[in-house]
C-alpha positions as CSV (number, residue, x, y, z in Angstrom):
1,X,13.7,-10.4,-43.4
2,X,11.6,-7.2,-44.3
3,X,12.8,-4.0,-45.9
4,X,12.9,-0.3,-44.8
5,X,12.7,2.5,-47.1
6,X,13.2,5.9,-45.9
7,X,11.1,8.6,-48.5
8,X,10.5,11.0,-45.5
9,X,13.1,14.0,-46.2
10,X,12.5,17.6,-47.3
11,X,14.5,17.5,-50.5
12,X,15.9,21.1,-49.8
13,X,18.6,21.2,-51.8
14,X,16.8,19.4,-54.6
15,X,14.5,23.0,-54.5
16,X,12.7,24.1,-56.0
17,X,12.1,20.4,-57.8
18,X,11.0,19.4,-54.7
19,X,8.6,22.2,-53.9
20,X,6.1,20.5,-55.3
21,X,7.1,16.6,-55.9
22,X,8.8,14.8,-52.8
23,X,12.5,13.5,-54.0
24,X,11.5,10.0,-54.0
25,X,8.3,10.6,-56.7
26,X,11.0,12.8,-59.0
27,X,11.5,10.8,-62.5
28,X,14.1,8.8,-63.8
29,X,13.8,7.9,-67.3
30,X,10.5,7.7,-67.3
31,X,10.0,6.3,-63.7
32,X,9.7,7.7,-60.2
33,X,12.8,7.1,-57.8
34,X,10.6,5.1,-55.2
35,X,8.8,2.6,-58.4
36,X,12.9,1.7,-58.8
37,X,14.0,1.4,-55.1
38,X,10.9,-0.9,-54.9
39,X,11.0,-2.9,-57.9
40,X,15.0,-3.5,-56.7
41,X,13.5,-5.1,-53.2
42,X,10.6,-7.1,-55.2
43,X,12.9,-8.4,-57.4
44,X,15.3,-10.0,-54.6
45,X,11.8,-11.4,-52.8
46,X,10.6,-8.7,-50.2
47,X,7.0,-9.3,-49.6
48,X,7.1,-6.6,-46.4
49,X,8.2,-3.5,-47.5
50,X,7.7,-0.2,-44.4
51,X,8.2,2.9,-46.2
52,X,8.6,5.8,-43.9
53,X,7.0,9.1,-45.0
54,X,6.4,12.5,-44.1
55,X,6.4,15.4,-46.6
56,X,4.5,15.2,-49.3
57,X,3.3,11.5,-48.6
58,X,0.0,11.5,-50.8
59,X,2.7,12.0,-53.8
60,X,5.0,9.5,-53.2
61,X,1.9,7.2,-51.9
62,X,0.3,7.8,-55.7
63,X,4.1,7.6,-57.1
64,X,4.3,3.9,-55.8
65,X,1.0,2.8,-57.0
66,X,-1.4,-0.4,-56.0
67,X,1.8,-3.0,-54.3
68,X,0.2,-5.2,-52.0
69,X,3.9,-6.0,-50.0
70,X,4.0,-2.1,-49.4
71,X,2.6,-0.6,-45.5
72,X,3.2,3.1,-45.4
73,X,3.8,4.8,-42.1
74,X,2.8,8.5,-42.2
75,X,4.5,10.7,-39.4
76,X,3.3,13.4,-38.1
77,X,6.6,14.7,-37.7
78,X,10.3,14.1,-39.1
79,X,12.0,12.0,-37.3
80,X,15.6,11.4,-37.4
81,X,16.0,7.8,-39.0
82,X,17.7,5.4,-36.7
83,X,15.1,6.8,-34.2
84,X,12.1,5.8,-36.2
85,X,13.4,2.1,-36.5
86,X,13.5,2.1,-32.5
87,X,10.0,3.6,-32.6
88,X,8.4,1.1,-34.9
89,X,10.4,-1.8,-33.3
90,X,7.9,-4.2,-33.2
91,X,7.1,-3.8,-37.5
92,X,10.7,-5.0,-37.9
93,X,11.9,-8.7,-38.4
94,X,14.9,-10.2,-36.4
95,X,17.1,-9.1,-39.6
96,X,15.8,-5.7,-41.5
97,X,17.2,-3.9,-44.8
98,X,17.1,-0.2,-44.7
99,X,17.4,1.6,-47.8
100,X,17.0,5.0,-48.9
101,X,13.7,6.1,-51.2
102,X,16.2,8.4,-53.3
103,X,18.9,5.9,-54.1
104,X,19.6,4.1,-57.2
105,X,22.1,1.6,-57.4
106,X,21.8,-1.7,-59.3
107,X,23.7,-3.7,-56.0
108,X,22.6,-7.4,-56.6
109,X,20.6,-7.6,-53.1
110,X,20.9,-11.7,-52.5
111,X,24.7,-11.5,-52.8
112,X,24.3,-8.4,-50.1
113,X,22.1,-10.6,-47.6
114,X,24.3,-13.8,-48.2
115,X,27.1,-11.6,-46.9
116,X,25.3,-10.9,-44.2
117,X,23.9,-14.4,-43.3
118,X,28.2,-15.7,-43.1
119,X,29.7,-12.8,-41.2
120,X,27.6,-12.8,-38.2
121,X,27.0,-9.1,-36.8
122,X,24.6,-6.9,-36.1
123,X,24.9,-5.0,-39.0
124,X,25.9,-4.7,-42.6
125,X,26.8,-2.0,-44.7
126,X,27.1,-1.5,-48.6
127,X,29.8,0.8,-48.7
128,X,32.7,2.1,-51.5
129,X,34.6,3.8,-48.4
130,X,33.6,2.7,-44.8
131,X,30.6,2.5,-42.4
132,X,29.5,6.5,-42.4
133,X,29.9,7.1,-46.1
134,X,27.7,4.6,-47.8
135,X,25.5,3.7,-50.5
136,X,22.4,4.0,-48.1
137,X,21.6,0.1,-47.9
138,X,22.4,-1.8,-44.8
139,X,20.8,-4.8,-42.8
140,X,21.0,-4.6,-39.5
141,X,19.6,-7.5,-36.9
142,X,17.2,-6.3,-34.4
143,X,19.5,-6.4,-31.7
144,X,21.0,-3.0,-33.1
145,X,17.9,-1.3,-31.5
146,X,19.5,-1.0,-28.1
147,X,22.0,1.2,-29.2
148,X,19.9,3.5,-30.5
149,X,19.5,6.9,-28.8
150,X,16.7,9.8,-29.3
151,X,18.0,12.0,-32.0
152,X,20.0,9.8,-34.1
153,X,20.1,9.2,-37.7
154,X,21.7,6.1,-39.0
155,X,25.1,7.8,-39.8
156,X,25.0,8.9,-36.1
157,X,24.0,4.9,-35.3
158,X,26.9,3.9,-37.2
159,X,29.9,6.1,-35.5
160,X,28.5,4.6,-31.9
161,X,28.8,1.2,-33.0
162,X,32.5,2.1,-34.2
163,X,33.7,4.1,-30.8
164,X,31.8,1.0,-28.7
165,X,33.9,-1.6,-31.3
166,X,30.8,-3.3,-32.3
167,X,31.7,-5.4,-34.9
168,X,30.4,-4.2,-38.7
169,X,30.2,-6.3,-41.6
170,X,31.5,-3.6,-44.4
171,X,30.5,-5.3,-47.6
172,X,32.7,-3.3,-50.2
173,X,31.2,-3.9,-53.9
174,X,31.7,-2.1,-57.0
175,X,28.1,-1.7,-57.6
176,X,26.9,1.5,-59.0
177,X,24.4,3.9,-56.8
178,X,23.3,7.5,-57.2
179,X,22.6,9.9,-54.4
180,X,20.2,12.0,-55.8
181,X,20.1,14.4,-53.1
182,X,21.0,17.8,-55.2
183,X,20.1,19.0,-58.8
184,X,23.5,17.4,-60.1
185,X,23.6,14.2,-58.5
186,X,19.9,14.2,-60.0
187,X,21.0,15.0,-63.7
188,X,24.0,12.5,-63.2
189,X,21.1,9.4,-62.1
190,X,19.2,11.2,-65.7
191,X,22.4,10.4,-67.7
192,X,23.6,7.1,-66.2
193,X,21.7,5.2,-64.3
194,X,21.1,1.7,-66.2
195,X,19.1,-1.1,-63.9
């Protein structure tokens, strides 16, 4: 299994923080976002780590530092998410994590892929309320591919999979994540977030 992070976005309504430093190279306690999503995959054994990047890239490439189990794909564009796992189909494993580059969350990742392993679908997501609104980690087996249309982001992936009643694997946990997608979420991750 390899892992996905997405560190492409814009960061608007993290501006004008992110006029200047991508979201995923903003600091934590000392620590850009991305050095904690990827120290969290490292941790649970991810050797092959794809990060997706577009805005900003040189920042968030000299954020993550020397990793040797990091590849970086550099888009010439943004494209939506669940349409750039289609497009670089052939970098993904039979089973992939895909994880955000601005989330923090202290989710114990081997218990997540266990999960997985026993309830047998194409897809798995950590989620406090249900397959749209999640904590921004999922695994999906490669077969998910085919149901992937041009213009669609992960959420949009998600809702298809629900009207078509593809089985989901929901895997409700009380582990703690933080969105850091505005200026408070942000200061809340400042305040609380504890690895």
């Amino acid at each position: 299994m390899n892992a996905i992070v997405l560190a492409a976005g814009l960061g608007t309504r993290l501006r004008p923080l992110t006029l200047e430093t991508p979201k995923p190279a903003l600091v934590v306690k000392g620590k850009p976002i991305i050095r904690y999503v990827l120290d969290w995959l490292e941790d649970a054994g991810f050797g092959d780590i794809l990060i997706k990047l577009y805005y900003l890239s040189d920042i968030i490439i000299e954020a993550v530092g020397d990793d040797r189990n990091v590849e970086f794909i550099v888009e010439g564009e943004l494209r939506p998410t669940a349409e750039f796992l289609k497009r670089y189909q052939n970098k993904l494993e039979e089973s992939f994590l895909v994880t955000n580059g601005d989330t923090l969350t202290n989710l114990n990742l081997l218990e997540f892929i266990e999960f997985h392993l026993i309830n047998k679908n194409i897809a798995t997501v950590f989620t406090k309320h249900d397959a749209i609104y999640t904590g921004g980690t999922y695994i999906f087996d490669k077969e998910i591919l085919k149901y992937i249309k041009k213009g669609d982001n992960i959420p949009d992936l998600m809702k298809r999979l629900n009207e078509l009643d593809i089985p989901i694997n929901l895997y409700f946990n009380k582990a703690k994540y933080f969105d850091t997608a505005t200026i408070e979420k942000l200061e809340i991750a400042r305040k609380n977030f504890e690895k």
